[in-house]
N, C-alpha and C positions, 0 to 999 in steps of 0.2 A: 599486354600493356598497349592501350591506346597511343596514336602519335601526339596527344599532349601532354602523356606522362613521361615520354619518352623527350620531347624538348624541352619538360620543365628539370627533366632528371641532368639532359645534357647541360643546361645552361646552369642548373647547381656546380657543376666541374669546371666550369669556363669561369665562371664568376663566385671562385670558394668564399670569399668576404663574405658575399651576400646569402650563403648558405650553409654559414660554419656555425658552429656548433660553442662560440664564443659565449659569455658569461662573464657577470662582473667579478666572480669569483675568481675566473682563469687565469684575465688580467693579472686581476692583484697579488703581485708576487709574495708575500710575505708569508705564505702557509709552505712554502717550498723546501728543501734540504736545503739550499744556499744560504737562509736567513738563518742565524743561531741565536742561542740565548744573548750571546754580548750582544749579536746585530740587534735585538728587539730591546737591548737597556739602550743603546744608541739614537734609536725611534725618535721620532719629532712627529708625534700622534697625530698634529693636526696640519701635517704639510706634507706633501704628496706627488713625486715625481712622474710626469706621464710622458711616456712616448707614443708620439704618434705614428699611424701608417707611414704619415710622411716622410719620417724620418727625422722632424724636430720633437725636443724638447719642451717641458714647460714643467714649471714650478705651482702647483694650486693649493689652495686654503680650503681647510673643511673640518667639521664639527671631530667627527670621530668616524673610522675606516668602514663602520657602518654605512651611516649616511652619507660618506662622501661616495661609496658606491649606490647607494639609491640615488644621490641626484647629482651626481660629476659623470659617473662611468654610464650607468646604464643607457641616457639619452641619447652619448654620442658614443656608443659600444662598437661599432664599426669603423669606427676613425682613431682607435684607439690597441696598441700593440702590445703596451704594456703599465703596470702600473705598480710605485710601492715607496713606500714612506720613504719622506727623507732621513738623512740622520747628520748626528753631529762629527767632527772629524775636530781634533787638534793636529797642529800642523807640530812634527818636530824641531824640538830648537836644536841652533849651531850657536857652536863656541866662540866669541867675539873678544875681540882686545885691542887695545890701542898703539900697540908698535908693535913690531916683528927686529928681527936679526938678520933677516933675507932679506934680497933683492926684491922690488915693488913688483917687478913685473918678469920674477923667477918662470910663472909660469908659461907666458908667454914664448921665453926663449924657450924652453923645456919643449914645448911641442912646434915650434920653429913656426913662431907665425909670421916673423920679417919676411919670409918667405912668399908670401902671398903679398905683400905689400910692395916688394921690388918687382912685384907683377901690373900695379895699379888694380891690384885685387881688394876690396876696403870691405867688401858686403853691402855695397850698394844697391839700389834697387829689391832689395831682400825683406821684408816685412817678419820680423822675430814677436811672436806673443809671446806677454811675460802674465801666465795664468798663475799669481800668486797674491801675494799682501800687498800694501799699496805701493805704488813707483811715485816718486817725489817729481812729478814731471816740469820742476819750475827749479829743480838744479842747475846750475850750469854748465855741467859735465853731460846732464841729460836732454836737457830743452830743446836741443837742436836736432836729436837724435828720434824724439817722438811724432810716432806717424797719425798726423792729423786728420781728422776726417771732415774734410772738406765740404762734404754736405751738410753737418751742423753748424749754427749761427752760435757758438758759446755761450753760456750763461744767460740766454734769453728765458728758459724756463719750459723752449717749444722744443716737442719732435721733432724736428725739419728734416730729417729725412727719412722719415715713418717707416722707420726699424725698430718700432717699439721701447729707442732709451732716450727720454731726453737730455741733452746738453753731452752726449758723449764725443765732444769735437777731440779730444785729450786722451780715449780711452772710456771706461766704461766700470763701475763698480756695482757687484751681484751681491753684498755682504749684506746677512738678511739677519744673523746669530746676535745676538750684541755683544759688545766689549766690554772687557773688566776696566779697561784705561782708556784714554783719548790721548794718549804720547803714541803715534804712527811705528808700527812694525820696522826695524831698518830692512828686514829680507827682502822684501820684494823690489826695494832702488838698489839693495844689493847686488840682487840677481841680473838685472838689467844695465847697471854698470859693468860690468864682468860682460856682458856680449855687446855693448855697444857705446862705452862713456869714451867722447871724446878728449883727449889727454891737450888740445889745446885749451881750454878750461879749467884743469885742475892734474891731479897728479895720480889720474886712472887711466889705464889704457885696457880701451874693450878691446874683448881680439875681433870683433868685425865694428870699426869704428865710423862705418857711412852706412850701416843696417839703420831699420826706425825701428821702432819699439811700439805695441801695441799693448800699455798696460789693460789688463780687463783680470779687478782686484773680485776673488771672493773668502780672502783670509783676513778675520777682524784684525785690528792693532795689538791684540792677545792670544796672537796665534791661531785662533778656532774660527771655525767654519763649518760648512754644512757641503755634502755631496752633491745635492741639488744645484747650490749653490756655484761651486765645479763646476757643471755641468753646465750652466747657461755662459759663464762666465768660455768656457774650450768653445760654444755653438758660436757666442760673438765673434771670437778671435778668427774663426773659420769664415763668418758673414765679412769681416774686415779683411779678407784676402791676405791673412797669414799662412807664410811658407814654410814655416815652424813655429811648434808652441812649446814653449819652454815650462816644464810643470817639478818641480824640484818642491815636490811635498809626497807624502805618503799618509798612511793612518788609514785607510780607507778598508775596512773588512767586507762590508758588504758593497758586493762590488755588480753587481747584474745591470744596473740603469749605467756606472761610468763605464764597463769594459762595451755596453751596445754603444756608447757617447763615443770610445776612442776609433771605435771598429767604423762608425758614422766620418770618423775623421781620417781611417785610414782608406774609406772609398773615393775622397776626396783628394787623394795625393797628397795630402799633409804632413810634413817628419812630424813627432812627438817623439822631446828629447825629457827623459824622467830620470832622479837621482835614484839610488838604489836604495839608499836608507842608511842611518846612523848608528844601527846597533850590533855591528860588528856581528851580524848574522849569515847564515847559507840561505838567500830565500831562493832557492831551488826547493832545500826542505824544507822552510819555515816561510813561507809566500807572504808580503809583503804588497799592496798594491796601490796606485797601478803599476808598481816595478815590475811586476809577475807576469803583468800579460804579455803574452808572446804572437805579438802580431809583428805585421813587416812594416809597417810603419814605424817601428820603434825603438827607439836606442835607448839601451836604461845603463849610467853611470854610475861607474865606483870611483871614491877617492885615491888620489896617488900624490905622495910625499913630496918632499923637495928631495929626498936623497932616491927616489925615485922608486919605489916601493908601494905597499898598498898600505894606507892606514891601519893603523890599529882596530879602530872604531868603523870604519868603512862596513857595509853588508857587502855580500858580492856572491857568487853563482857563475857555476861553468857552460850550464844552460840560459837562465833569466838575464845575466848581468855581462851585457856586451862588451863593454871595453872602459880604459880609465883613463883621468884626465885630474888634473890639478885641482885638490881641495883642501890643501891646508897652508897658510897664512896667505891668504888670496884678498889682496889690498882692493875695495870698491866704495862706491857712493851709498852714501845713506841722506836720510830726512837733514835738509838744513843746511846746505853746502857743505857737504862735511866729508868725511870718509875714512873707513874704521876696515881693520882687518876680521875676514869669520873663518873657522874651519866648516868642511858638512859638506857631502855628496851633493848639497843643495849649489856649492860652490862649482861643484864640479860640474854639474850636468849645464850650465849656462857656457861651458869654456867648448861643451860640444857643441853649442845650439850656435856660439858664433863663429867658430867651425862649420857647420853647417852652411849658414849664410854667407862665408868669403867663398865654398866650392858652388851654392847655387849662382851666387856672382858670377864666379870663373864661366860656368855653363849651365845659362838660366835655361836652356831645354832638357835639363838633367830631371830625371823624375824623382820622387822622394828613395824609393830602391837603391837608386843608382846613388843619392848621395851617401845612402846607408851603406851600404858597399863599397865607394869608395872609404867611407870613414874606418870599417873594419879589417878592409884588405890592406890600409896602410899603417897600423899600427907597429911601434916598435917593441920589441922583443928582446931583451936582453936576456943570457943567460946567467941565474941563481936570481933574477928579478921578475920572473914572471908573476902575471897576477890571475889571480880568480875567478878571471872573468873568461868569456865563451873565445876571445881571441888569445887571451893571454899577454893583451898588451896593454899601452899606451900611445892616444892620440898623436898622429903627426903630420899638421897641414903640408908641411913639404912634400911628403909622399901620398899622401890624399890628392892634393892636385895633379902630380903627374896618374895616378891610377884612373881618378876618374877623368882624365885627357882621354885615357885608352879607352873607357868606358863609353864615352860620349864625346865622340871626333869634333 
């Protein structure tokens, strides 16, 4: 072997991109074992999720998986990681009703959040995305509490700050699916009341009540959405310097493009705080996602009672489903100044996510681990009460903050 063949051989090794063995076939994940028959009736034939080398996302349009690989993949085949249909996702409903027989804010004492507030602990400075259905950001429980993006001009119509969305001075909407109605989802101002609605406004108390909220909606007003859709909607909430993203939906089976999206957010020191599911399942055995994935960025909630128990309906897992927190008769804001009681993990997983933001308040040099950590090391434990989950307990800011004190002097 001549020394040109010998420096064309070495520089194939140093620069495998440029020497790989890549194909628009390889890319395109859909001939794979991961995709099944449901995944391929889920398909949205003509919309197409790509990750790039870079590590972002995109959403593309194309005739059919054909031709979108002759003229999408093949030109730019090197700047490209992965590729494969989007699909549809319905988001699960929770049980909703207009009074309760408990106390408004049972759950609050239940996991001892005055506790953190006799500290001047609120979750301030803490940025919480609410990745779900839309946030009524012109509540008054919520208006004050939404993290605005200061580099856009509102409602002008321009980019102004060439991130690619316009007018998202309020937040950001990915919903691509369309809707059976135009009456606005209440889950997503749900959700965000429950970690951040200010109780002098109305008669909610978020448990991190100075957190902002970064709605970035890709769930229609009828529940559905699209994975893709997901997925731009979690890449914003990261581009907005969120310290948690709150994701209290599921449905998602094919999962290869959102578990590379969460794994993108777990490189990033990101919590991702997810419900565990409403169908009274083990998804340890029966996997459920993205409750399922088991990365360390992740806390995934089960619901726990007023009499302090685990729901009925709750899913939960001694592996997958970390620990529990308040989701039934959990009083928050909806569309309209209004606010309505829901049951559903979806309840729950927002009482961790403001949680979260009152211990990164306590100590903003805390990494995401470290609040995971404290969240799991301080749960409480009763005996003939244990729950399902990988701690066997129940969330307790009082002993969350003294733990991760210890964790992070």
């Amino acid at each position: 072997m001549d020394v040109q063949k010998i420096l064309s051989a070495v520089a194939c090794v140093l620069v495998f991109t440029a020497c790989s063995k890549k194909s628009s076939n390889s890319v395109f994940s859909d001939s794979t074992a991961l995709d099944s028959a449901a995944c391929m009736g889920q398909a949205i034939k003509s919309k197409f999720i790509v990750q790039w080398e870079d590590g972002r996302f995109t959403v593309e349009s194309g005739t059919d998986a054909e031709s979108f690989k002759k003229e999408f993949i093949e030109p730019q085949l090197e700047s490209i990681r992965r590729v494969e249909f989007d699909r549809r996702i319905q988001i699960e409903s929770t049980k909703e009703y207009a009074s309760s027989s408990v106390s408004d804010t049972w759950g609050l004492s239940m996991i001892k959040a005055n506790s953190a507030y006799t500290q001047g602990v609120y979750g301030q400075g803490i940025k919480v995305a609410v990745v779900d259905a839309y946030v009524d950001v012109t509540h008054p429980q919520l208006a004050g509490r939404i993290a605005v993006n200061t580099g856009e001009i509102p409602n002008n119509g321009i980019d102004d700050d060439k991130n690619g969305i316009v007018d998202d001075y309020y937040g950001a909407s990915f919903v691509s699916v369309p809707s059976s109605t135009t009456t606005p989802s209440p889950h997503g101002s749900h959700v965000a009341g429950i970690i951040a609605a200010d109780s002098n406004f109305g008669p909610v108390s978020g448990v991190a009540p100075r957190a902002q909220i970064i709605p970035a909606q890709f769930i229609a007003n009828d529940g559905g959405g699209s994975l893709g859709d997901a997925i731009l909607a979690l890449q914003y909430a990261a581009s907005r310097g969120a310290k948690i993203i709150n994701a209290s939906w599921g449905g998602a089976p094919c999962v290869a493009s959102l578990k590379n999206a969460f794994q993108v957010l777990e490189s990033q020191g990101i919590l991702v705080v997810v419900a565990a599911g409403n169908d009274a399942r083990d998804i340890d055995v029966y996997p459920e996602f993205p409750a399922s994935f088991d990365l360390s960025n992740q806390i995934t909630v089960a619901a726990s009672s007023v009499s302090d128990f685990m729901t009925s309906w709750s899913n939960s897992g001694f592996e997958f489903v970390h620990v529990a927190a308040p989701g039934e008769h959990i009083l928050s804001t909806i569309p309209g100044n209004s606010s309505t009681y829901m049951d559903g993990t979806s309840m729950a997983a927002p009482f961790v996510s403001g949680t979260a933001a009152l211990l990164w308040s306590y100590k903003p040099n805390a990494t995401a681990k470290q609040i995971k950590a404290a969240i799991e090391q301080s749960v409480d434990v009763t005996s003939g009460h244990e729950f399902k989950v990988k701690t066997r307990g129940r969330i307790n800011i009082q002993k969350a903050l003294q733990v991760l004190g210890q964790l992070v002097p």
